[in-house]
C-alpha positions in Angstrom: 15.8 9.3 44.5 18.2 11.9 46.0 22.1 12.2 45.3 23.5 11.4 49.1 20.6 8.9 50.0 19.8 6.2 47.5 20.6 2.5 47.2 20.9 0.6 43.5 19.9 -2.7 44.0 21.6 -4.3 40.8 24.1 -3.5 38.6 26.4 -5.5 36.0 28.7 -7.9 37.3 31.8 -9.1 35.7 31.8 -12.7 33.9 33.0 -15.1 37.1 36.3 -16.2 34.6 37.2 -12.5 34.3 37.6 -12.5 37.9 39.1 -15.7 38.2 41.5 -14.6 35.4 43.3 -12.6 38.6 44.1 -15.2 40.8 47.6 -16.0 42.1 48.8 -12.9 40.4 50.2 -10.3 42.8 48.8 -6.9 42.7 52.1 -5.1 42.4 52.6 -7.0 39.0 49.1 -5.7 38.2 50.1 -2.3 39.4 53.5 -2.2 37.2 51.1 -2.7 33.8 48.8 0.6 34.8 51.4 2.7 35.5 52.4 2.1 38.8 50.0 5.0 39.7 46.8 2.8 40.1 47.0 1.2 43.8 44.5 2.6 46.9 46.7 4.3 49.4 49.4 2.7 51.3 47.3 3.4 54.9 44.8 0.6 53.6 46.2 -2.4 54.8 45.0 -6.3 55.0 44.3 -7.1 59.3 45.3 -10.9 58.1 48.0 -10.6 55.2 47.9 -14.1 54.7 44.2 -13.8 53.1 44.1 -12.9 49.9 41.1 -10.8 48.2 39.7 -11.5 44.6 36.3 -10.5 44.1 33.6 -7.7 42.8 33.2 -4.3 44.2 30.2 -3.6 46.0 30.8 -0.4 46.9 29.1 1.7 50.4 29.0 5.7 50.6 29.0 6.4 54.3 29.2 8.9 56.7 32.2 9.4 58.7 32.0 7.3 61.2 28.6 5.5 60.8 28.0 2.0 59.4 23.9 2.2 58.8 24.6 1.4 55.5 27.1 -1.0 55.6 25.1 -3.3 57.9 22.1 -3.1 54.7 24.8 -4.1 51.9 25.8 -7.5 54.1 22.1 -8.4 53.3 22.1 -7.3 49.8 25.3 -8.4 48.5 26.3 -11.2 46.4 28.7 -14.2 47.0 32.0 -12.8 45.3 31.1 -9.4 46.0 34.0 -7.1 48.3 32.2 -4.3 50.4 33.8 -1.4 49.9 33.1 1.0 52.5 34.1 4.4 51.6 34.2 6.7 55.2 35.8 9.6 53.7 39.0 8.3 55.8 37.7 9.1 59.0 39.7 6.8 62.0 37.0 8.5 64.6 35.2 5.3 65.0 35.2 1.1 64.0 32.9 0.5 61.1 33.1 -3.4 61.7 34.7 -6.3 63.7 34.3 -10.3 64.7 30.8 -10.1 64.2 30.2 -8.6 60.6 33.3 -10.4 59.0 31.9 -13.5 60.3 28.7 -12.8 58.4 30.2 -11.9 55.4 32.4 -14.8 55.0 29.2 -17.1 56.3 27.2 -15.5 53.2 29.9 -16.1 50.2 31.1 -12.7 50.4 34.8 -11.7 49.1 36.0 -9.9 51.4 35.5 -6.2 53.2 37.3 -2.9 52.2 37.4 -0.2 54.6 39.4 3.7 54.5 38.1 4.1 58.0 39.1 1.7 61.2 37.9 -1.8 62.4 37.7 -3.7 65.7 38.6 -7.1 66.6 41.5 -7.1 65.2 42.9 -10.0 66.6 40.2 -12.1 65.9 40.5 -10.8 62.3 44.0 -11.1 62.1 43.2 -14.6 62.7 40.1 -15.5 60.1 41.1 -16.3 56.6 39.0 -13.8 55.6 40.5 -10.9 54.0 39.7 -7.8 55.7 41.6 -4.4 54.8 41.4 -0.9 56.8 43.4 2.1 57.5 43.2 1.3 61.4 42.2 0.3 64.4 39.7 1.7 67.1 37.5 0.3 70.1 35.2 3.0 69.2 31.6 1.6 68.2 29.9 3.3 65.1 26.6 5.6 64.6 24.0 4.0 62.3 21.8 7.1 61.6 22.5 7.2 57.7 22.3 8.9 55.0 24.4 7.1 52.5 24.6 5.5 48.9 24.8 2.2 47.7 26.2 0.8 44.6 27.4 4.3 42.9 31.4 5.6 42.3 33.1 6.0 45.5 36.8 7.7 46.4 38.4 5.7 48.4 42.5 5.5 49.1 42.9 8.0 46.5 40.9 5.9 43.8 37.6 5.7 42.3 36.1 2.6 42.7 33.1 1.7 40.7 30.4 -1.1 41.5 31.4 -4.2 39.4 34.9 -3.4 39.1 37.3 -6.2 40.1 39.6 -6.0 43.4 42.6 -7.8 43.9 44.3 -7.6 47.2 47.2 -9.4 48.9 49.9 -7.8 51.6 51.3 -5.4 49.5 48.0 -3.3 48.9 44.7 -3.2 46.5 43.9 -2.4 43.4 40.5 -2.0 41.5 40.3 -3.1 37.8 37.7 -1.8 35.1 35.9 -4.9 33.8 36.5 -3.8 30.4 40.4 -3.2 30.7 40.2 -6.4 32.4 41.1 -9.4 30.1 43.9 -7.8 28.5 45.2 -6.9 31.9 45.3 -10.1 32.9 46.9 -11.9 30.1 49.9 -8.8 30.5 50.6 -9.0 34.1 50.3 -12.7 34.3 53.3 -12.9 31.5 54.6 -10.2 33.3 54.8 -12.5 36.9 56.2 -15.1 35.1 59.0 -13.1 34.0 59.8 -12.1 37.3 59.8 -16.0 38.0 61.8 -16.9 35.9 64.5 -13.9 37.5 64.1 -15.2 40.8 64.7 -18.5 39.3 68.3 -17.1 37.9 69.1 -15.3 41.1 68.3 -18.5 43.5 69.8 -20.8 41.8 72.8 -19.6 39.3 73.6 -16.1 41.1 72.4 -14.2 37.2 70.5 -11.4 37.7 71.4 -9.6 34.3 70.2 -6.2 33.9 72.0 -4.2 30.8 69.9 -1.2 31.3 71.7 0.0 34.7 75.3 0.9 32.7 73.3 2.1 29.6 70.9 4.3 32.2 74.4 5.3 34.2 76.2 6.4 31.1 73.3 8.4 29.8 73.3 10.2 32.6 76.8 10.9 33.1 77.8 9.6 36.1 81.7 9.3 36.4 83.3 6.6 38.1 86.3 7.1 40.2 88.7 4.4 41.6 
């Protein structure tokens, strides 16, 4: 087996209620609790932003512009696995459309990550299927190859490894190491709730209180003139 053509067939999955342990919580909560530095690019955005993506990467090495491999990994992955798709950012030519989403939602799968373009896009705009990509092309793709299944892949300015766990919703994606994953989700799901509960304040009593602004403006020195 040669580095730039090989396909793993299996690898570890996360525990279903790890996953699950992500839903409803949105990914810029996530993102605040790892530093606000661990979100894919802001160029890979959702075609319908009303379907949200929670699932397990199954992650695609391809060459620009060619989606040989792609069409092998709708066969071999799992129900809850995300295809990510990693096209080294090219926008040359549509890696997928209509047809493939429909057969990836039709075989359990979580959705489809792409750094390169689609097609279709109305029709995809319309499934409640969550489809993400950096744009849009009528261009059809090669299928010559090579490629890798299943191994790290760069994508949006990430690594994304197979088994980690995506969550997507309008804002953006973000990929989660299984073993950070638990902990993760109790913090940003406390962390949600507290922005709840001061949207709750601002909505309905007018309080948003924040103490840190005047201590922040006085240790920096800013000067107020009337």
């Amino acid at each position: 087996m040669s580095a730039g053509c090989r396909i793993r067939r299996n690898f570890e999955r996360p525990a279903k209620e790890l996953v699950e342990a992500f839903r409803g919580i949105p990914v810029a909560n996530i993102d605040d609790n790892c530093g606000r530095i661990a979100a894919v690019d802001a160029s890979i955005f959702p075609l319908n932003p009303k379907a949200r993506l929670l699932g397990t990467a199954f992650t695609v090495n391809a060459p620009a512009g060619d989606n040989l491999l792609f069409h092998a990994a709708l066969d071999m992955a799992q129900p809850g696995d995300v295809i990510v798709l990693a096209n080294k950012g090219s926008m040359s030519r549509a890696l997928c459309g209509e047809i493939m989403s429909n057969y990836a939602k039709k075989r359990g799968l979580a959705g489809i990550i792409i750094d390169g373009c689609v097609r279709d896009s109305y029709t995809l705009s319309q499934m409640d299927f969550p489809v993400y990509a950096k744009g849009i092309t009528p261009n059809g793709p090669y299928k010559n190859g090579p490629g890798e299944m299943n191994f790290p892949v760069s994508f949006g300015g990430i690594i994304i490894n197979p088994g980690d766990i995506l969550v997507g919703d309008s804002d953006g994606l973000i990929a989660i190491d299984p073993k950070n994953a638990e902990e993760l989700a109790k913090i940003a799901k406390a962390y949600h709730e507290g922005e709840e509960n001061q949207l709750d304040g601002i909505i309905n009593r007018g309080e948003w209180p924040r103490p840190w602004v005047q201590d922040s403006l006085k240790k920096v020195g800013f000067e107020f003139v009337d």
